[in-house]
C-alpha positions as CSV (number, residue, x, y, z in Angstrom):
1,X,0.0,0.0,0.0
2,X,1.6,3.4,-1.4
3,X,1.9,5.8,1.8
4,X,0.6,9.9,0.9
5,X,3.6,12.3,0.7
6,X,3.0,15.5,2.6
7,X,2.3,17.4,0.5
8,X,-0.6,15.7,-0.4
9,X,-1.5,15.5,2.9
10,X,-1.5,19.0,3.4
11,X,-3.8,19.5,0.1
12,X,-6.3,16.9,1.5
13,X,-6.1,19.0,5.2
14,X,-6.5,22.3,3.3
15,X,-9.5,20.7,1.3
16,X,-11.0,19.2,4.2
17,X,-10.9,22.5,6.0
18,X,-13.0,24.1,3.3
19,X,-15.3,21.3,3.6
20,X,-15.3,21.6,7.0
21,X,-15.4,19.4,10.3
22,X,-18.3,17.4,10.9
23,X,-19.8,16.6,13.7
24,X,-23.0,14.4,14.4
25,X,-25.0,14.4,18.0
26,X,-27.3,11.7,19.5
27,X,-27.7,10.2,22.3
28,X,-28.3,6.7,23.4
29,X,-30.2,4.5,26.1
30,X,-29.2,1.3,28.2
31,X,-31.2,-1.1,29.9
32,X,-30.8,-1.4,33.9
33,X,-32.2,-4.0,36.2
34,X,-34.5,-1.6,38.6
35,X,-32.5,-0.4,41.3
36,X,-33.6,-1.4,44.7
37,X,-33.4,2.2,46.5
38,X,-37.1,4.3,45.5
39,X,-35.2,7.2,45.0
40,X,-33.0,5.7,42.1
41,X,-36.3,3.9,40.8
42,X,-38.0,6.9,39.6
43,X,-34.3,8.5,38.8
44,X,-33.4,6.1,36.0
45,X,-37.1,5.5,34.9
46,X,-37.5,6.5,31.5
47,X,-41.3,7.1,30.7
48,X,-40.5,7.0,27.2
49,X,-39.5,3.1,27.0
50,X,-41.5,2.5,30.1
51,X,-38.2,0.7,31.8
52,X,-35.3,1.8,33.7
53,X,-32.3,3.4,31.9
54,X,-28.9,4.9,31.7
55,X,-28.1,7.8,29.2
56,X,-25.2,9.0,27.4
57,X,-24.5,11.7,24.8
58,X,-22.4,10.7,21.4
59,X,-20.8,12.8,19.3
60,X,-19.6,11.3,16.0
61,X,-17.9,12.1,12.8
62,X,-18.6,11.0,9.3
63,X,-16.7,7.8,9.3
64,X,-19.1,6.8,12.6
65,X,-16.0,7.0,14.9
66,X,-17.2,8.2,18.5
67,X,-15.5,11.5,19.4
68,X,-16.8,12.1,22.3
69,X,-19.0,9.8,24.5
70,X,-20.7,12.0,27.3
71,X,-20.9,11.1,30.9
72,X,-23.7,8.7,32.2
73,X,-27.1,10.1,33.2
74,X,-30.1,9.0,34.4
75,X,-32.8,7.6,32.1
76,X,-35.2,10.4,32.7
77,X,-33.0,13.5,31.8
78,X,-33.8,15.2,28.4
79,X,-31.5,14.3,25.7
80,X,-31.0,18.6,25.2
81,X,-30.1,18.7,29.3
82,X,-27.8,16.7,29.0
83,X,-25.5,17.9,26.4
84,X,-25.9,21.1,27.6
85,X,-24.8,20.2,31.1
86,X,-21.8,18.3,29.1
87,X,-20.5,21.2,28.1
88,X,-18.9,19.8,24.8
89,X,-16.3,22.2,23.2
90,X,-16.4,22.1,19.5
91,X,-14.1,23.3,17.4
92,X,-14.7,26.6,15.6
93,X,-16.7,26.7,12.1
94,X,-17.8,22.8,12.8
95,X,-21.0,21.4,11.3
96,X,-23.3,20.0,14.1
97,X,-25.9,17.5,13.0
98,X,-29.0,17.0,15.1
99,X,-32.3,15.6,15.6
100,X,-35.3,17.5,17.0
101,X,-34.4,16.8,20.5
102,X,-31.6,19.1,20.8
103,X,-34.0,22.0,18.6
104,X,-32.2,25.3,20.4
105,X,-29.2,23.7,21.3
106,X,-26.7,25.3,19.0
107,X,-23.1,26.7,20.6
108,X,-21.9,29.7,19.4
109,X,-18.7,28.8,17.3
110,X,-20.6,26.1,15.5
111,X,-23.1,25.8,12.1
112,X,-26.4,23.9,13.2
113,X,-28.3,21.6,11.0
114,X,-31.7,20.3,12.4
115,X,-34.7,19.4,10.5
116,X,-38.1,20.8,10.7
117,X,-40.7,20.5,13.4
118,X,-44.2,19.9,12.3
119,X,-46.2,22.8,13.1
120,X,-49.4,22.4,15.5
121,X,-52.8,21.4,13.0
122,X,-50.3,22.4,10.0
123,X,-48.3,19.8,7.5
124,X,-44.6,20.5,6.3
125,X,-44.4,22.0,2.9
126,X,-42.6,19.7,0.2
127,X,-39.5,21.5,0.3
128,X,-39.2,21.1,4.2
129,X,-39.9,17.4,4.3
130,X,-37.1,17.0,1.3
131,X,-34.6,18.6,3.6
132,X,-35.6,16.8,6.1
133,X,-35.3,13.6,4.3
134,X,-31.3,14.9,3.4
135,X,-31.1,15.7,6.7
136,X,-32.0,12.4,7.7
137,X,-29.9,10.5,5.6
138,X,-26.5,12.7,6.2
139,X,-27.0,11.5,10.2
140,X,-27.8,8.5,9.6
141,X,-24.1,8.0,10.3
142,X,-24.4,8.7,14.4
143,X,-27.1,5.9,14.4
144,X,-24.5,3.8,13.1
145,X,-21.9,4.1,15.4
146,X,-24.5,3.9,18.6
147,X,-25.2,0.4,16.7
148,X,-21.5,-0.6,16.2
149,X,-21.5,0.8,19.9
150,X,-24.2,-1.8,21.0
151,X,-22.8,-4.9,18.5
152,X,-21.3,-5.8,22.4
153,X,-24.6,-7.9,23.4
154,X,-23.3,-6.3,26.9
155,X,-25.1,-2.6,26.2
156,X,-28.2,-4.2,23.4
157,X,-29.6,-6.4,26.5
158,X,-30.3,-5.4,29.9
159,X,-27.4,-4.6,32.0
160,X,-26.6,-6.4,34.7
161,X,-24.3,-4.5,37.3
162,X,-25.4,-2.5,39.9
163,X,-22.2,-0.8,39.9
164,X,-22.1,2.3,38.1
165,X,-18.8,2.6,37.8
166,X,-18.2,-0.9,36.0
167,X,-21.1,0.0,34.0
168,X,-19.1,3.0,32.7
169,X,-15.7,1.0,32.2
170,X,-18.1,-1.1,29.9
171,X,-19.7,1.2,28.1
172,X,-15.8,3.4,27.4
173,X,-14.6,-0.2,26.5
174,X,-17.7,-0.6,23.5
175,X,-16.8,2.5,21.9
176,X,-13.2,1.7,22.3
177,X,-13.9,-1.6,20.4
178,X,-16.1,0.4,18.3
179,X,-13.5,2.6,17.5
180,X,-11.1,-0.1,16.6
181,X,-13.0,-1.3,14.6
182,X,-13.6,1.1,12.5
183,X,-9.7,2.2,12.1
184,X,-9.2,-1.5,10.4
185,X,-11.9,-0.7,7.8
186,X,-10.4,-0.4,4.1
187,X,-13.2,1.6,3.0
188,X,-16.2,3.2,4.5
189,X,-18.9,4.5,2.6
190,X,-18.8,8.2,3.1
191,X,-22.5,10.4,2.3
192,X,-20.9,12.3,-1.2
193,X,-21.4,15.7,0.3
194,X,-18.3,15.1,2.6
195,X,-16.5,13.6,-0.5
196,X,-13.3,15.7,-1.8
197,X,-12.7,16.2,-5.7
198,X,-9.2,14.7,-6.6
């Protein structure tokens, strides 16, 4: 396999600067056992999936390589609370990709991309639910990486430690595995609007 020289290197930095860093946002749930103390019951009840959970935020590039993986919250915190009480520092000019819930998240040295919300009694024009539909398709690459995340049958089931601690050294040892994983890829199919003309 033919190593780049640097220059090229430096062409393909300069050109991905113009492109500009991306950066895709989610957030992801794991099954607990229910916690034996009341207190922790209705904590890490999620009233979304009816079940007790665990949360953490994700923050992904293009290839699906997990960035950053946010600290563990409990199931019933708001996907927006808890990136905001994260604190993440992007770097300047990045695109962030999001869903709706993060709509009025958007840090100051970034460029947002969100799709539209349906308006109360109205429908989405054509035009909005075609962007949304890009939209959809361009992130489709954080949903990847939360399922190369939860390939480890560890984080897809029901956890089973009571320990939050070792439930954290599991879930930084997924997207470690996750990570690797993706490094040893030849080729990853990239969406061709982050694609760089030879």
């Amino acid at each position: 396999m033919s190593r780049s020289t640097p220059l090229e290197q430096k062409v393909f930095l300069e050109r991905k600067a113009k492109i500009g860093i991306q950066c895709f946002v989610d957030a992801s749930d794991i099954g607990i056992q229910r916690p034996s103390c009341p207190v922790e019951q209705k904590d890490m009840y999620s009233g979304k999936h009816k079940s007790h959970k665990v949360k953490n935020t994700y923050v992904t590039d293009e290839y699906s390589k997990v960035l950053y993986l946010g600290r563990t919250a409990d199931g019933n915190v708001h996907d927006k609370k808890l990136v905001e009480e994260d604190a993440i520092n992007f770097p300047n000019n990045a695109f962030l990709w999001k869903d709706l819930g993060y709509q009025g998240y958007c840090p100051k040295n970034v460029i947002c991309f969100e799709p539209y919300k349906k308006p109360k009694n109205k429908e989405l024009t054509d035009d909005q639910k075609s962007e949304n539909q890009l939209i959809a398709s361009i992130r489709i690459v954080a949903e990847h990486a939360i399922g190369g995340v939860k390939r480890c049958r560890i984080l897809k089931d029901t956890i089973r430690l009571y320990c939050a601690k070792l439930r954290d050294k599991v879930i930084e040892t997924c997207v470690g595995l996750h990570n690797f994983r993706i490094s040893k890829r030849k080729k990853y199919k990239v969406n061709e609007m982050f694609t760089i003309p030879q």
